[in-house]
Backbone as a printed PyTorch tensor [residue, N CA C, xyz], in Angstrom:
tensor([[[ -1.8150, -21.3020, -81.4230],
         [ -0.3720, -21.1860, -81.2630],
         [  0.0840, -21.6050, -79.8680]],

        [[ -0.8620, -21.5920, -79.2780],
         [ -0.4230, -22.0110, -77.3420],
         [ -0.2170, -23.2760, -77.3430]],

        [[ -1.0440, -24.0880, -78.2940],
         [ -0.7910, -25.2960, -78.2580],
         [  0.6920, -26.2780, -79.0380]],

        [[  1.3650, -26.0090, -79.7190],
         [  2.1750, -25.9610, -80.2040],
         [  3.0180, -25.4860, -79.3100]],

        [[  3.1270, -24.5940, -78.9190],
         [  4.3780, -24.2400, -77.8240],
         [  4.2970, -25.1720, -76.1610]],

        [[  3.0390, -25.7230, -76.0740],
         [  2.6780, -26.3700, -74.7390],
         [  3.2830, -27.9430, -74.9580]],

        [[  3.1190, -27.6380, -76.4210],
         [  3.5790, -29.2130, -76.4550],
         [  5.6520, -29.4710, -76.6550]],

        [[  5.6960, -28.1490, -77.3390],
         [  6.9890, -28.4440, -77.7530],
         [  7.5000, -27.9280, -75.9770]],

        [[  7.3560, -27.6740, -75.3270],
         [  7.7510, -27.1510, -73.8080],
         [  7.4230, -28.6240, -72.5390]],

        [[  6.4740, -29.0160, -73.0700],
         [  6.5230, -30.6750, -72.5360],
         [  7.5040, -31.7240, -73.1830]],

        [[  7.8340, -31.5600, -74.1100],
         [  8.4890, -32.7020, -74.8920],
         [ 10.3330, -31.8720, -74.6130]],

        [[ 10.5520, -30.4380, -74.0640],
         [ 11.5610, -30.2140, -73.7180],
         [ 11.7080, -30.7160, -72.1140]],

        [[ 10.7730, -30.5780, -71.1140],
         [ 10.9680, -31.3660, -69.9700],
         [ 11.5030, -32.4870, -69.9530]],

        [[ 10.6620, -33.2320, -71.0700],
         [ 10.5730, -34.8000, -70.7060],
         [ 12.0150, -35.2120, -71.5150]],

        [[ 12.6820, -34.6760, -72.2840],
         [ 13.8270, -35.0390, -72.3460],
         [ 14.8690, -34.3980, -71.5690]],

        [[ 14.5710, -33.0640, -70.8630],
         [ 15.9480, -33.4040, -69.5960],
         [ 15.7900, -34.0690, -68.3050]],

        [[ 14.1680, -34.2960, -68.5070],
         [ 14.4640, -35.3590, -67.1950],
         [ 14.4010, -36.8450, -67.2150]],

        [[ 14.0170, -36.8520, -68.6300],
         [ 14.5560, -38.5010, -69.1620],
         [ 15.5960, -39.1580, -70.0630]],

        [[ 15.9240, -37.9110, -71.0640],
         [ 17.0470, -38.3760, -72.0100],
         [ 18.1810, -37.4100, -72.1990]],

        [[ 18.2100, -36.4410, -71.3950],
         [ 19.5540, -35.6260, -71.4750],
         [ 20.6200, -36.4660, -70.6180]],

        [[ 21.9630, -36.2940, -71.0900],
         [ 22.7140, -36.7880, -69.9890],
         [ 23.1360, -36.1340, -69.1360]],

        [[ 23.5520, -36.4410, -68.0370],
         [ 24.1710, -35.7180, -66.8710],
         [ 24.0880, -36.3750, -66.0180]],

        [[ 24.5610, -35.8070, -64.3400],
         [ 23.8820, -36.3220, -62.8110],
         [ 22.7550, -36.2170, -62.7610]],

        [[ 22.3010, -37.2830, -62.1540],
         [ 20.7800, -37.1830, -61.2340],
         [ 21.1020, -36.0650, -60.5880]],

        [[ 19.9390, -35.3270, -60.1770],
         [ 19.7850, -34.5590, -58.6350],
         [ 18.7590, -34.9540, -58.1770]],

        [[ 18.8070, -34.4170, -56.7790],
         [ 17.8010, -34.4360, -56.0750],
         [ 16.2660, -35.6380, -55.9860]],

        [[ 15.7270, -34.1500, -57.1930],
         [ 14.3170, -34.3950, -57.6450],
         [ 14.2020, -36.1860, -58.4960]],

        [[ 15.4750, -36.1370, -59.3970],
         [ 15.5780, -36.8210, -60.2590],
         [ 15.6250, -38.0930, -59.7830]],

        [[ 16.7840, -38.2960, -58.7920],
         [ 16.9720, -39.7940, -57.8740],
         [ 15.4870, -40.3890, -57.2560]],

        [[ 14.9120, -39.2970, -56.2960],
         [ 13.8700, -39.7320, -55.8820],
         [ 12.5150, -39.7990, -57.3280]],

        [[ 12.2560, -38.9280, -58.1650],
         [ 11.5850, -39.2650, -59.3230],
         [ 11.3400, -40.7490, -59.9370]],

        [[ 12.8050, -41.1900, -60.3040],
         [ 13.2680, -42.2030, -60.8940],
         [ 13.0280, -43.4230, -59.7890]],

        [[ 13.1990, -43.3190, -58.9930],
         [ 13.0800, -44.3490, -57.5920],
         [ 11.9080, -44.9180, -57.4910]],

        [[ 10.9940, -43.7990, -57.8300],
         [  9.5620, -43.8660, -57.6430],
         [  8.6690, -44.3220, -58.6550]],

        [[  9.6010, -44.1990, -59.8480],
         [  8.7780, -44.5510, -60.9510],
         [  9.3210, -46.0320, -61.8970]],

        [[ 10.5920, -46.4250, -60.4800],
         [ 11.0280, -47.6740, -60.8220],
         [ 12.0070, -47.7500, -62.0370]],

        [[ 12.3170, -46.5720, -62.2130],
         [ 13.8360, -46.5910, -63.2020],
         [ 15.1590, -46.8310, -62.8510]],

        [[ 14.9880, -46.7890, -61.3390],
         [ 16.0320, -46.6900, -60.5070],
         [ 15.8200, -47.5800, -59.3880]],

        [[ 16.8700, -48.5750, -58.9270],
         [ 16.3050, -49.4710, -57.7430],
         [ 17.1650, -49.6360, -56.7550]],

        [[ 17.4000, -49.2480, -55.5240],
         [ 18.1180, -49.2510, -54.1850],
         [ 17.9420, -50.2440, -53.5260]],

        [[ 18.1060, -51.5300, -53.2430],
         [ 17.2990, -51.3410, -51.6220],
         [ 18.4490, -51.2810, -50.4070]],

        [[ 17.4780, -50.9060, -49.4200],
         [ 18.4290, -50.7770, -48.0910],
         [ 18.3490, -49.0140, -48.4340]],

        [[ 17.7960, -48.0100, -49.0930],
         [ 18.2310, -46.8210, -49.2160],
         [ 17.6630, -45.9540, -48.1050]],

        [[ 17.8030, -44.7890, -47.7830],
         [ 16.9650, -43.9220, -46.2380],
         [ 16.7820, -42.5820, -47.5910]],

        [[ 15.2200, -42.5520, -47.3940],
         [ 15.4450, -41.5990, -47.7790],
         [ 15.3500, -39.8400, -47.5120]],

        [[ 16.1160, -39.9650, -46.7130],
         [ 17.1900, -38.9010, -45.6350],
         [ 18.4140, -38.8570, -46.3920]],

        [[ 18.6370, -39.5970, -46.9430],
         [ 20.0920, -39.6590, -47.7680],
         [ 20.5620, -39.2770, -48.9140]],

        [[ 19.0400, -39.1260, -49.5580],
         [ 19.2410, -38.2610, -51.0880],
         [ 19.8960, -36.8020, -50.6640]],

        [[ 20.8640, -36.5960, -51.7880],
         [ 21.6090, -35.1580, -51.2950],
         [ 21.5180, -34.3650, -52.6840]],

        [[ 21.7640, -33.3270, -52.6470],
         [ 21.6830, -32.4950, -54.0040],
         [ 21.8550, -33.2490, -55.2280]],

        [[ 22.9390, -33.6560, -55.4340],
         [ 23.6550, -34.1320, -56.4080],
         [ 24.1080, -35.5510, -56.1990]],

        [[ 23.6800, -36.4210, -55.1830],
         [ 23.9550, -37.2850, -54.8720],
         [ 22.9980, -38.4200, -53.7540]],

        [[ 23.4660, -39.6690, -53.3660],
         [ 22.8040, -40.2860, -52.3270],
         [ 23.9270, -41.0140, -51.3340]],

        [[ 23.8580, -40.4420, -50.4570],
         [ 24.9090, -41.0020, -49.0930],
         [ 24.2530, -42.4660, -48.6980]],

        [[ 25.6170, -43.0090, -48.7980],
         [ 25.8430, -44.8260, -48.8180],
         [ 26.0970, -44.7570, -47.6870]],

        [[ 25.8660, -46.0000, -46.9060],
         [ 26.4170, -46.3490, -44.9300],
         [ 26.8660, -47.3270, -44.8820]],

        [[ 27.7590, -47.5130, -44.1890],
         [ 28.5920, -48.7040, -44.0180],
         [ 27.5120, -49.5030, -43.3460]],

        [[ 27.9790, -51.3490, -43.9860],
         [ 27.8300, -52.0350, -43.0230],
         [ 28.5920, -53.0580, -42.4100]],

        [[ 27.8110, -54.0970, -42.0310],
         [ 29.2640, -54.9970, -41.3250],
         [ 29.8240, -55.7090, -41.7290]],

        [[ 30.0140, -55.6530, -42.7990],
         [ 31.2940, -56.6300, -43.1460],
         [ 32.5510, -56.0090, -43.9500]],

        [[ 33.4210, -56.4810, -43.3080],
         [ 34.8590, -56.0320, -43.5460],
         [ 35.4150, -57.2700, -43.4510]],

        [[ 37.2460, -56.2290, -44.6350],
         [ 38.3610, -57.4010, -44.8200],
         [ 39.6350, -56.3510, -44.8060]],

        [[ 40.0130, -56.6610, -43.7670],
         [ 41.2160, -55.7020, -43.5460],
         [ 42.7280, -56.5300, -44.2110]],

        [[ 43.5080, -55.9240, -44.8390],
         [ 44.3050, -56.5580, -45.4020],
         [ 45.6080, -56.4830, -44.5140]],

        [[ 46.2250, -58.1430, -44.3770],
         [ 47.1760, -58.4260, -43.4580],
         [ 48.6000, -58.0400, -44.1440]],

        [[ 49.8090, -57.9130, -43.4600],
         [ 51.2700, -57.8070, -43.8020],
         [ 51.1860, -58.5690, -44.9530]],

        [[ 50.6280, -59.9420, -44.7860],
         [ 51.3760, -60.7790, -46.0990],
         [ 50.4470, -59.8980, -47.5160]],

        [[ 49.2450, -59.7020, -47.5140],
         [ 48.3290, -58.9910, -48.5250],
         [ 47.5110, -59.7030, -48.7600]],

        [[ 47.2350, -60.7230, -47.9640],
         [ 46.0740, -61.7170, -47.7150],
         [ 45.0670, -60.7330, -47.0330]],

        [[ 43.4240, -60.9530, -46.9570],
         [ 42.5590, -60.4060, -46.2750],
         [ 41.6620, -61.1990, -45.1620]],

        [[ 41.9030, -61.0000, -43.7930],
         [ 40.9740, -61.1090, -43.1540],
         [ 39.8480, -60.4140, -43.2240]],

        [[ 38.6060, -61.3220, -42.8360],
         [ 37.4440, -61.1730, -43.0290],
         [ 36.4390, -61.1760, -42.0040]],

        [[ 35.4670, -60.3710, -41.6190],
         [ 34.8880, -60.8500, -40.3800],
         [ 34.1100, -59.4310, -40.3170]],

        [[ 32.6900, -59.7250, -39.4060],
         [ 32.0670, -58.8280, -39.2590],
         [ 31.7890, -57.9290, -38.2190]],

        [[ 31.9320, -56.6440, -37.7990],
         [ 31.6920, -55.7020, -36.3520],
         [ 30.9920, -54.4590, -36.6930]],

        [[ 30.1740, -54.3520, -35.3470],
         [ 29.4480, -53.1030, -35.4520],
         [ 30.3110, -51.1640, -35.8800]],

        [[ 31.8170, -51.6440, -35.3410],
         [ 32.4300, -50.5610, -35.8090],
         [ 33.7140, -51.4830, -35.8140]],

        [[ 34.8780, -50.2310, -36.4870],
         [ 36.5450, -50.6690, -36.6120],
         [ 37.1460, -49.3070, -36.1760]],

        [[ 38.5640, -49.6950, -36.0480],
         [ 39.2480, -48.3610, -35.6990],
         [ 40.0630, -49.0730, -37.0680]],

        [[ 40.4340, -47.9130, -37.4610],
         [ 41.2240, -47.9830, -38.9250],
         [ 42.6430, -46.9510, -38.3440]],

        [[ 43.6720, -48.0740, -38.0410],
         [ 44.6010, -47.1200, -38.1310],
         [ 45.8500, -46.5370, -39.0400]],

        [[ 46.5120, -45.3060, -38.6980],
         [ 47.0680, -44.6410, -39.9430],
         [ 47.8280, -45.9440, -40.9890]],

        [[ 47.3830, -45.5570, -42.2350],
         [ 48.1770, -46.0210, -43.3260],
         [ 47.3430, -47.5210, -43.4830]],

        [[ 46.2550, -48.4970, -42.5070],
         [ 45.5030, -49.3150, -42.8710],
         [ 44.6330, -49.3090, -44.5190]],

        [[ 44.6230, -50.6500, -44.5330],
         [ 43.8630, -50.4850, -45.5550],
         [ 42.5190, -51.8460, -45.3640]],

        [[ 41.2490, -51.5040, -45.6380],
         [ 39.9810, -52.5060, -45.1240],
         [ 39.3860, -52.0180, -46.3740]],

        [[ 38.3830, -53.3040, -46.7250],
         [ 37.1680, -53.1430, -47.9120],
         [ 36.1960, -52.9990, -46.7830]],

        [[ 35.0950, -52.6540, -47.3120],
         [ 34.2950, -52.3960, -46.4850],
         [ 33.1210, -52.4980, -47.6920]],

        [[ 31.7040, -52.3380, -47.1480],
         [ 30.4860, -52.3580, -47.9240],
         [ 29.1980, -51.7560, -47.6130]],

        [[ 28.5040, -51.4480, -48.6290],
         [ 27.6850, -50.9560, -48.1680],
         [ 25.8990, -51.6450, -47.8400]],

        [[ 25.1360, -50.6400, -47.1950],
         [ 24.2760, -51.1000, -46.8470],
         [ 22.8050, -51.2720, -47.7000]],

        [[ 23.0730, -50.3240, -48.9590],
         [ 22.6530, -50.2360, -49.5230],
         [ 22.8350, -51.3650, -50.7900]],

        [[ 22.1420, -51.6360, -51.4920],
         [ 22.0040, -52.7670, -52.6000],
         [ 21.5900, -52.2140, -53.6690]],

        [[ 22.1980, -52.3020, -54.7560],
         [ 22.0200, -51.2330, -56.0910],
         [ 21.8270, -52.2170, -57.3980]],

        [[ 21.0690, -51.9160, -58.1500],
         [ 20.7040, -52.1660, -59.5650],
         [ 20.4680, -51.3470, -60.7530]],

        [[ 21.4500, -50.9680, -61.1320],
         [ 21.6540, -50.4350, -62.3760],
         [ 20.8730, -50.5100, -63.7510]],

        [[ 20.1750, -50.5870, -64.2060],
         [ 19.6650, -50.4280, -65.1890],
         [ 20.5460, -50.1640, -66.6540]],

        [[ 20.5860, -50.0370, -67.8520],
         [ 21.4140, -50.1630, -68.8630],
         [ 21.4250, -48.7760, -69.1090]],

        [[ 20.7780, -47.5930, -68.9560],
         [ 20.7560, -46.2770, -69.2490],
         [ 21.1060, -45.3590, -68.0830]],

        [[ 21.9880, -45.9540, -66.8440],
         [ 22.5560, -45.1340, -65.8800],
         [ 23.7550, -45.9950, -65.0450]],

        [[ 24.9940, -45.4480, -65.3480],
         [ 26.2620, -45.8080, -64.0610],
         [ 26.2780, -44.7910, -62.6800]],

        [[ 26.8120, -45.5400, -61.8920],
         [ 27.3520, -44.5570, -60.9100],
         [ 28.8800, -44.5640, -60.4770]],

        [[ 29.0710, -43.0010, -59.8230],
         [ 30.3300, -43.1090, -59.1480],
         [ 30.3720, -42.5090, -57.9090]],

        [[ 30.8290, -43.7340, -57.4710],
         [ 31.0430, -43.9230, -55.8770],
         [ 32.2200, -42.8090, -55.2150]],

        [[ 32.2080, -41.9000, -53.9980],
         [ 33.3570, -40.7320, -54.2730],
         [ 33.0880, -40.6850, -52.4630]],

        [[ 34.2520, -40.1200, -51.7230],
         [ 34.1790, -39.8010, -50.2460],
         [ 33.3690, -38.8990, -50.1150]],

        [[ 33.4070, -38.5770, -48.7170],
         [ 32.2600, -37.6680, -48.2130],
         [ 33.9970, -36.9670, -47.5670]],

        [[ 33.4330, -35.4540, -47.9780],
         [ 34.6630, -34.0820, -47.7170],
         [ 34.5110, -34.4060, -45.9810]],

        [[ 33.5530, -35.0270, -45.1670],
         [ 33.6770, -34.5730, -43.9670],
         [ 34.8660, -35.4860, -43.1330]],

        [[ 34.6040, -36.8840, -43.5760],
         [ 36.0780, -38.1670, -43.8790],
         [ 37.1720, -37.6010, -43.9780]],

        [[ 37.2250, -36.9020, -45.5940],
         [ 38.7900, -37.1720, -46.3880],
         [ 39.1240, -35.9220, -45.2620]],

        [[ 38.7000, -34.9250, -44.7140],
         [ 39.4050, -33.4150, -43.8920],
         [ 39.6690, -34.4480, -42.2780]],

        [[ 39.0630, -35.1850, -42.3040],
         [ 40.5900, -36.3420, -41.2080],
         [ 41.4730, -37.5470, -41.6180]],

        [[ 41.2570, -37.3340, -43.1360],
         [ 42.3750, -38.4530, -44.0830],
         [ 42.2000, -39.6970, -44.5650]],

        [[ 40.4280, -39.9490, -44.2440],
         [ 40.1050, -41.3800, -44.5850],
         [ 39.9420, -40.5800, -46.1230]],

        [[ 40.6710, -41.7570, -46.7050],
         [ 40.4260, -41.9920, -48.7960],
         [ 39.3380, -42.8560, -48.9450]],

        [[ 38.5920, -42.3670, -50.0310],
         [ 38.3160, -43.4940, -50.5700],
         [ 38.4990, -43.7280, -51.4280]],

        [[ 38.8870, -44.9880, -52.2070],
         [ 39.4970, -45.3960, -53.2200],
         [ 39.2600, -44.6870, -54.6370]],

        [[ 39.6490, -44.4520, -55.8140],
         [ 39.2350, -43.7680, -57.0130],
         [ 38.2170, -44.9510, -57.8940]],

        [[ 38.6340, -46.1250, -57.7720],
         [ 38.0640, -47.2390, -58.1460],
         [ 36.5580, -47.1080, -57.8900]],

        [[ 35.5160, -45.9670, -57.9820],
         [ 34.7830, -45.9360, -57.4600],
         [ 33.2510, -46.1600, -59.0300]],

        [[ 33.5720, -46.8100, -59.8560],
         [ 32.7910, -46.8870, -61.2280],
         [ 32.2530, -47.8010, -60.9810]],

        [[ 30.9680, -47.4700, -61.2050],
         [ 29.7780, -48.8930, -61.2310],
         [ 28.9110, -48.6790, -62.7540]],

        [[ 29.4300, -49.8930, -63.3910],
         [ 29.0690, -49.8490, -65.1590],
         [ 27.4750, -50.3520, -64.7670]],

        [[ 26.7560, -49.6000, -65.7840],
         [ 24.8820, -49.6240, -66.2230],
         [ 25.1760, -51.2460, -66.2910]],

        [[ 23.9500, -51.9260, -65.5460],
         [ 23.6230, -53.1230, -65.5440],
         [ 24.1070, -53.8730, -64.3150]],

        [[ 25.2420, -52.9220, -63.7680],
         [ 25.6030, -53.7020, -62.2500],
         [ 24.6040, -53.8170, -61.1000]],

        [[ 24.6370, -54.7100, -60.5040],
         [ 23.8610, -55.3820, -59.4540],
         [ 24.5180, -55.8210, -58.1480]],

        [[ 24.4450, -55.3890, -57.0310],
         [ 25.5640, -55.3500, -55.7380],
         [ 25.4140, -54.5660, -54.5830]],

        [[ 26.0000, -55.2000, -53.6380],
         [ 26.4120, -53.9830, -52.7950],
         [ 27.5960, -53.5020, -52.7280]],

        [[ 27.5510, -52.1560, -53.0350],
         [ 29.4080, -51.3480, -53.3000],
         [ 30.3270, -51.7310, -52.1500]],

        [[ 31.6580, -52.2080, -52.7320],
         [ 32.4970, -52.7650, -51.9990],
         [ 33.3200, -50.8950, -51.6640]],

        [[ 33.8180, -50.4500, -50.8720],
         [ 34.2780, -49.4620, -50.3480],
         [ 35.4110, -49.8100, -50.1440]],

        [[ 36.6970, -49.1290, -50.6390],
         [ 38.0820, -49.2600, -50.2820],
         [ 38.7390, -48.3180, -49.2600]],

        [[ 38.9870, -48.5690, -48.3220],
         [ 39.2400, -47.2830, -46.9780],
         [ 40.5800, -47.3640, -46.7640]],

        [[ 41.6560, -46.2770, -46.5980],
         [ 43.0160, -45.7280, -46.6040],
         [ 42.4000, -45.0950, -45.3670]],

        [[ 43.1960, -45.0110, -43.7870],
         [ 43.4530, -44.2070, -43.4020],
         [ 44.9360, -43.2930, -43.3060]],

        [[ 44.8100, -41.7060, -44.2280],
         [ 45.5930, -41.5770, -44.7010],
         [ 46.3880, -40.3720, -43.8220]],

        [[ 45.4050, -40.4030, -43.1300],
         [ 45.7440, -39.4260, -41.5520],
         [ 47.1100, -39.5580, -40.2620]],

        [[ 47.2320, -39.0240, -39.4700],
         [ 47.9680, -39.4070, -38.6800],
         [ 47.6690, -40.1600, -37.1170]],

        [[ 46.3620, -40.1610, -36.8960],
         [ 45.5750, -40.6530, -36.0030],
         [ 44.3120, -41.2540, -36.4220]],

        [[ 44.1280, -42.5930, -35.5130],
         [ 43.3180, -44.2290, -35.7970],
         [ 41.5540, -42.9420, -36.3010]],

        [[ 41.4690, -43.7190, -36.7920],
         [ 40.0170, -43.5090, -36.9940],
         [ 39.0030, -44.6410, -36.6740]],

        [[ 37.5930, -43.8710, -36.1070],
         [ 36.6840, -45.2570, -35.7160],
         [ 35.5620, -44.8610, -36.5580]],

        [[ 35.2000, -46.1080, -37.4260],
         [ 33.9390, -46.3010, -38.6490],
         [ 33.1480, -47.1330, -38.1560]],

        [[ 31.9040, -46.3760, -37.8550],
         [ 30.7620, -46.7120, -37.1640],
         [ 29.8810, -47.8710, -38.2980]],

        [[ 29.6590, -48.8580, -38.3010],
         [ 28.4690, -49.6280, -39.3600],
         [ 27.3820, -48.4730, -38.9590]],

        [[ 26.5930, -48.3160, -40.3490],
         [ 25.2880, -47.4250, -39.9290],
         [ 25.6970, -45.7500, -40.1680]],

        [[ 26.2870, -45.5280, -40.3000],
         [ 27.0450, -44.0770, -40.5000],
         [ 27.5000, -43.9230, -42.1290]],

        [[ 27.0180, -42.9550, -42.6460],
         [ 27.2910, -42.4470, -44.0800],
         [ 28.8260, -42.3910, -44.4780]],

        [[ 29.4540, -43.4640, -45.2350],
         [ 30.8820, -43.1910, -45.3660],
         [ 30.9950, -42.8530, -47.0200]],

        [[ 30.0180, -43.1170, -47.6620],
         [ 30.4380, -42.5880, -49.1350],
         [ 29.4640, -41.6310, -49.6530]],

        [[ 29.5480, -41.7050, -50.6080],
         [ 28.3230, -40.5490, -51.5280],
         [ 28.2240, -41.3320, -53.3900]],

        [[ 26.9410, -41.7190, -53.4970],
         [ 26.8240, -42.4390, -54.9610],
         [ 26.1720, -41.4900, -56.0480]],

        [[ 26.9080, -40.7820, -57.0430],
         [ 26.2170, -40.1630, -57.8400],
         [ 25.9830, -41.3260, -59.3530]],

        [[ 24.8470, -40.9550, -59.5320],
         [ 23.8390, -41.3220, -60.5830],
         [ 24.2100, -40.4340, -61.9590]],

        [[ 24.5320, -40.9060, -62.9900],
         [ 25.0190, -40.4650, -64.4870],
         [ 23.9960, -41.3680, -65.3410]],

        [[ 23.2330, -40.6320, -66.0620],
         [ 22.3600, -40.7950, -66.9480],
         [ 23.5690, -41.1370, -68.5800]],

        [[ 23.1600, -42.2250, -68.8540],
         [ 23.5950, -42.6290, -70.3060],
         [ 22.6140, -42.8960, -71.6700]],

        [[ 23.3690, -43.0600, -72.6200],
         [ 22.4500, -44.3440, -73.8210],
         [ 22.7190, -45.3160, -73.1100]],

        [[ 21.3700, -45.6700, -74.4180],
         [ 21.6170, -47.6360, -73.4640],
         [ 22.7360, -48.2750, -74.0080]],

        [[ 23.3970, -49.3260, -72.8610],
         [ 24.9620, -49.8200, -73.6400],
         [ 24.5330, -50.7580, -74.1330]],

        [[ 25.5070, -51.2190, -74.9890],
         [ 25.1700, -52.7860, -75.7350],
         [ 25.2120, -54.1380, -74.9820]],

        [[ 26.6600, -53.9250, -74.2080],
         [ 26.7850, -54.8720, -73.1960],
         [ 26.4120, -54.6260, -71.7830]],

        [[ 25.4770, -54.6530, -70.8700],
         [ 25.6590, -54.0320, -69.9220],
         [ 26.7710, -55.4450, -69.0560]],

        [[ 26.7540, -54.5890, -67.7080],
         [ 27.7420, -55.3480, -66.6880],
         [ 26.8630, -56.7920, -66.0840]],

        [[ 27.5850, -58.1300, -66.0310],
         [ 26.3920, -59.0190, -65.7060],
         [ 26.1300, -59.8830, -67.0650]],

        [[ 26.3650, -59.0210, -68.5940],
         [ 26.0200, -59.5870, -69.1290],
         [ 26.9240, -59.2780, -71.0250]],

        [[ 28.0310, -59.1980, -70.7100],
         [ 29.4150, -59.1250, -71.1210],
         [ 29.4180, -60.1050, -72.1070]],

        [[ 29.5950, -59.9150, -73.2030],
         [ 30.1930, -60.5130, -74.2700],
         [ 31.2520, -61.2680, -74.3110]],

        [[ 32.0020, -59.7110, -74.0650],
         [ 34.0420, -60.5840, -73.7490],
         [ 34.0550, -59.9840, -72.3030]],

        [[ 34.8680, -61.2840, -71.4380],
         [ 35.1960, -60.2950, -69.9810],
         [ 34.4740, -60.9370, -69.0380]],

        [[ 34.8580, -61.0030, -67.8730],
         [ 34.2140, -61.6350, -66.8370],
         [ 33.2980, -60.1890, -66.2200]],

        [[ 32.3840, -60.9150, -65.6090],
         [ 31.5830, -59.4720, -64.5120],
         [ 31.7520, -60.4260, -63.0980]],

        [[ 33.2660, -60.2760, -62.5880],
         [ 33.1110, -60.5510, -61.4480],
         [ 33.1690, -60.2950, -60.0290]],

        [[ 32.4030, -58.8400, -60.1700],
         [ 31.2050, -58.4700, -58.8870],
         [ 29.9880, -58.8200, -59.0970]],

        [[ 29.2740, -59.3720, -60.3260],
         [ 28.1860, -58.6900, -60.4060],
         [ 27.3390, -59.8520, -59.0340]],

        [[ 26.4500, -58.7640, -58.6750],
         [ 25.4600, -59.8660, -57.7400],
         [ 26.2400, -59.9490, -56.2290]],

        [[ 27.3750, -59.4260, -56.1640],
         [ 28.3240, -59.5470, -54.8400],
         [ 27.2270, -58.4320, -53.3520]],

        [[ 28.0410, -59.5280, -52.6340],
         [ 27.1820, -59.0960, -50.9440],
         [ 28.5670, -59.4470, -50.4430]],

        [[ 28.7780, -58.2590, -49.1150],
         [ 29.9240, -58.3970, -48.4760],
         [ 30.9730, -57.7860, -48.5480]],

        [[ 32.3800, -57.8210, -47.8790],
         [ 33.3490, -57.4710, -48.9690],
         [ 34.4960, -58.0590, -49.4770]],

        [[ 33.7990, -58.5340, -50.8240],
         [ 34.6310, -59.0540, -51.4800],
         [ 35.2950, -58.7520, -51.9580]],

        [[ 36.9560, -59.2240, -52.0870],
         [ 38.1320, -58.8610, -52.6110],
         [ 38.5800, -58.9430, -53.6530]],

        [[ 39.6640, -59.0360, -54.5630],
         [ 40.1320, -58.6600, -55.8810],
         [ 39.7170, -60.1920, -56.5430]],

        [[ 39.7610, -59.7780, -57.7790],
         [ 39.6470, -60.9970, -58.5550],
         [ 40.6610, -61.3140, -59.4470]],

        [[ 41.9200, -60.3230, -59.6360],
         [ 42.8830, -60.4390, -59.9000],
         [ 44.0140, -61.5150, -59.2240]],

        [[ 44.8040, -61.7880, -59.9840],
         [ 45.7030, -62.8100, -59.4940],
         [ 47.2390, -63.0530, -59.8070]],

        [[ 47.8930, -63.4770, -58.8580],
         [ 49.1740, -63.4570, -58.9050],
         [ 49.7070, -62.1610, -58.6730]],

        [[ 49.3800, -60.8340, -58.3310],
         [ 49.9670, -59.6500, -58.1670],
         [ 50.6620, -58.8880, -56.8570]],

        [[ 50.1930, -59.8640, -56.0940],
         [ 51.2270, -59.8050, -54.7930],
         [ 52.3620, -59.9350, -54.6730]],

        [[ 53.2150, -59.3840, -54.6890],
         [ 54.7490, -60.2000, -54.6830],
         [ 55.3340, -60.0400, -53.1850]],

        [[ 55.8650, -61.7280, -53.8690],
         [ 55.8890, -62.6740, -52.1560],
         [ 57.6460, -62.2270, -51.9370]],

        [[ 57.7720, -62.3750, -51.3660],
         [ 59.6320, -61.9100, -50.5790],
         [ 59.9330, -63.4870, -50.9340]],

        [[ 60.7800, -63.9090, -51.5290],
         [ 61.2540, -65.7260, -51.7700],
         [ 61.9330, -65.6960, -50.5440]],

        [[ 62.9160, -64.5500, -49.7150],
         [ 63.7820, -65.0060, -48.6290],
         [ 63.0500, -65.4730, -47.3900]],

        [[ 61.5480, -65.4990, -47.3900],
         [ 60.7920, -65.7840, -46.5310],
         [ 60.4390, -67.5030, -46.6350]]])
């Protein structure tokens, strides 16, 4: 009878730590990392957090001008001041697999001096990239964003496998997939221009 219960008590592990859904934690991120279910590069791993893995800026930014055009260009830090808005990216490089998305979300220690980060923060199973970061300073005083310094937090969501993953779309463009830098919208025509200009 021990045996029967040893087995049905292994085969309950191995499906919450391989086929239940939910967040990664901890154990799970680094597990999966290790056993190549999961692929980072650029990751520290100092950065795995309970429920999550802290992303770091790096250098490249596109701060968006009056007209809503984006300059582009790279520095070791920026001062972001109130009401700015910059893409930014990370240092980390992510590959998704078809049985896990992530969502990209601020770090509470940021948003309690008013930097946002964007809600746009969904990365569909199969994406391949480095996360483009949308930064609001939404504060009343400039903020300075160090390259190399933890500005987001990426949680890991266990899925089924999708039919289409991202990259490889049926109907629909995938156009981040494979992106380095920070690249800007792919949308078009949604600026509206002042004609009295």
């Amino acid at each position: 009878m021990v045996l029967p219960g040893l087995i049905l008590f292994t085969l309950y592990l191995l499906h919450m730590i391989f086929y239940a859904p939910g967040n990664l934690v901890d154990w799970q991120i680094r597990l999966y990392m290790m056993l190549g279910l999961l692929r980072i590069d650029n990751y520290r791993k100092e950065a795995v957090q309970p429920n999550s893995l802290d992303v770091h800026m790096a250098r490249d930014f596109a701060r968006q001008m009056a007209d809503g055009s984006f300059e582009t260009f790279e520095a070791d830090f920026i001062t972001l001041s109130p009401g700015e808005f910059v893409l930014a990216t990370t240092e980390e490089y992510f590959y998704f697999p078809s049985y896990i998305h992530g969502v990209l979300q601020g770090k509470s220690s940021w948003a309690r001096l008013g930097l946002y980060v964007e809600s746009a923060g969904l990365f569909d199973s199969g994406f391949q990239g480095e996360a483009v970061v949308e930064l609001t300073n939404q504060g009343k005083t400039p903020l300075v964003l160090q390259s190399g310094k933890a500005i987001a937090q990426m949680i890991f969501a266990k899925n089924l496998f999708v039919a289409n993953p991202y990259g490889k779309k049926k109907h629909g463009a995938s156009n981040y997939q494979g992106q380095r830098g920070a690249k800007q919208s792919a949308l078009e025509r949604v600026i509206a221009k002042d004609r009295n200009k």
